[in-house]
C-alpha positions as CSV (number, residue, x, y, z in Angstrom):
1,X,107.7,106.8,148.9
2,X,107.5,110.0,146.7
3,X,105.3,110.8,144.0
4,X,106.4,109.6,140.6
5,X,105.8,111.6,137.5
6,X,103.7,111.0,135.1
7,X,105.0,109.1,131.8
8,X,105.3,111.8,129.1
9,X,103.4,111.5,125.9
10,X,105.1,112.4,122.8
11,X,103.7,115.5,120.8
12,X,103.3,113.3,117.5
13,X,102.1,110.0,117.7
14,X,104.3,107.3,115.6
15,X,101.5,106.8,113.1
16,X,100.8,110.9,112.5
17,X,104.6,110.9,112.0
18,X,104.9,108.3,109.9
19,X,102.0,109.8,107.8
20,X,104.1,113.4,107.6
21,X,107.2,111.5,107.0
22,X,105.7,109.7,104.3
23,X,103.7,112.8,102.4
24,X,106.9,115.0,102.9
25,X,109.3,112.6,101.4
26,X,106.9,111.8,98.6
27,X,106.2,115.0,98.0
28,X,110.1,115.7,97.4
29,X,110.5,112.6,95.4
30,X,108.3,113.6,92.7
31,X,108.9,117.3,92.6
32,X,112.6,116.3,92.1
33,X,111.8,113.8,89.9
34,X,109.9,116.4,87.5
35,X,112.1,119.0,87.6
36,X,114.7,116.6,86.1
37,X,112.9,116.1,83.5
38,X,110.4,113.3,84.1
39,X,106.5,113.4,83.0
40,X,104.2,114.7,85.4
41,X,102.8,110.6,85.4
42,X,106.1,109.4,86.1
43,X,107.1,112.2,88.5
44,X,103.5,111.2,90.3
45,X,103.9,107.5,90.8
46,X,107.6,108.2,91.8
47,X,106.3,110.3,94.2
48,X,103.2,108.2,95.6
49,X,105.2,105.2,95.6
50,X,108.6,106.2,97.4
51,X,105.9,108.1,100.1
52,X,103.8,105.1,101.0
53,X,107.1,103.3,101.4
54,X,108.8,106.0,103.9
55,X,105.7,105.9,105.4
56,X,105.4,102.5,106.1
57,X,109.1,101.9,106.8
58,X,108.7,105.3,108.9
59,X,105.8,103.4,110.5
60,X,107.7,99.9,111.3
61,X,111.0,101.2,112.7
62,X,109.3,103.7,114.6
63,X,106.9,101.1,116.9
64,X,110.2,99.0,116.9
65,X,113.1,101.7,117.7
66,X,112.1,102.0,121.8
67,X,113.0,98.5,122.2
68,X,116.4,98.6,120.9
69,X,119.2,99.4,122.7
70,X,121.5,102.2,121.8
71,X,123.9,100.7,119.1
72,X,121.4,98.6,117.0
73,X,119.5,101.9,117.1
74,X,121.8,104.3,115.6
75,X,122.6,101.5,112.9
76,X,119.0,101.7,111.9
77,X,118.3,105.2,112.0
78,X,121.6,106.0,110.3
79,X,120.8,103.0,107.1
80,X,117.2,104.8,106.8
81,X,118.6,108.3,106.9
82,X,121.4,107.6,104.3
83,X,119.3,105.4,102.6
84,X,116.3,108.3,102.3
85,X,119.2,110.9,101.0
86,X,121.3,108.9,98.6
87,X,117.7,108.0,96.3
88,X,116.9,112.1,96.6
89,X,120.1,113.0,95.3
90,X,119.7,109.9,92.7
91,X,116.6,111.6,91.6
92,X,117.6,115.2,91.2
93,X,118.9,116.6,87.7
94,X,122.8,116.4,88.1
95,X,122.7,113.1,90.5
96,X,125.1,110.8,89.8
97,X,125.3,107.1,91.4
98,X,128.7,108.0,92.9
99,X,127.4,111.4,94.4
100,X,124.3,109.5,95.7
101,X,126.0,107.0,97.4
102,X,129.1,109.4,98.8
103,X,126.2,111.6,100.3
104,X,124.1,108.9,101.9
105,X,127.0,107.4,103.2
106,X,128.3,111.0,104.5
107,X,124.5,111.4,106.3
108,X,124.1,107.7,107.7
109,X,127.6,108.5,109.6
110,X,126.3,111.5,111.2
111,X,123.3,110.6,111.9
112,X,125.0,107.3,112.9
113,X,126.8,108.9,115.2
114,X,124.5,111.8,116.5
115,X,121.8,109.3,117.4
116,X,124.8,107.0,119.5
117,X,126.5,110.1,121.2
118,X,122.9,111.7,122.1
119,X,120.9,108.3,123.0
120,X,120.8,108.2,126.9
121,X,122.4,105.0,128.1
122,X,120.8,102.8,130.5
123,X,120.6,103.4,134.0
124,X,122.4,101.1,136.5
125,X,120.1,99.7,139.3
């Protein structure tokens, strides 16, 4: 029998990530929400709000996304991806509904397909 290596541990654990995720994103949110005009209120609770969601969504598909096989896998990361970038460019100055969704769609395709091409398939036995 030879010796087995020892399981790797990530760098970032899925609750530090999901934390990052979530400040990040917020943090975008509301500066883009500002700068388009909003009160610095509005452009706060934006922000606080749409974080706490990332992170929690961050949080929930990340403790899920090892179990999944490769397909349902990029579907998810793909609808969160396009998801997250259609409401950023929703809430900058010259977003338009049709530009939100054309970019979030445009993203959750690559991603789509980045995270399917680059996922390693299963090993046969």
């Amino acid at each position: 029998m030879g010796e087995h290596a020892a399981p790797r541990r990530p760098l970032v654990g899925v609750r530090t990530a999901a934390v990052l995720l979530g400040a990040f994103f917020g943090l975008a949110c509301g500066l883009l929400d500002h700068g388009a005009g909003a009160s610095a209120g509005r452009a706060l609770t934006v922000g606080v709000i749409s974080g706490l969601v990332a992170a929690v969504v961050a949080l929930v598909v990340g403790r899920r996304l090892r179990v999944l096989a490769r397909t349902p896998r990029a579907v998810v990361l793909a609808a969160c991806s396009g998801a997250a970038a259609a409401f950023l460019v929703a809430l900058s100055a010259g977003g338009s509904t049709t530009r939100a969704i054309l970019t979030g769609a445009l993203l959750a395709l690559a991603v789509g397909i980045a995270s399917f091409t680059l996922a390693t398939p299963p090993r046969r036995r």
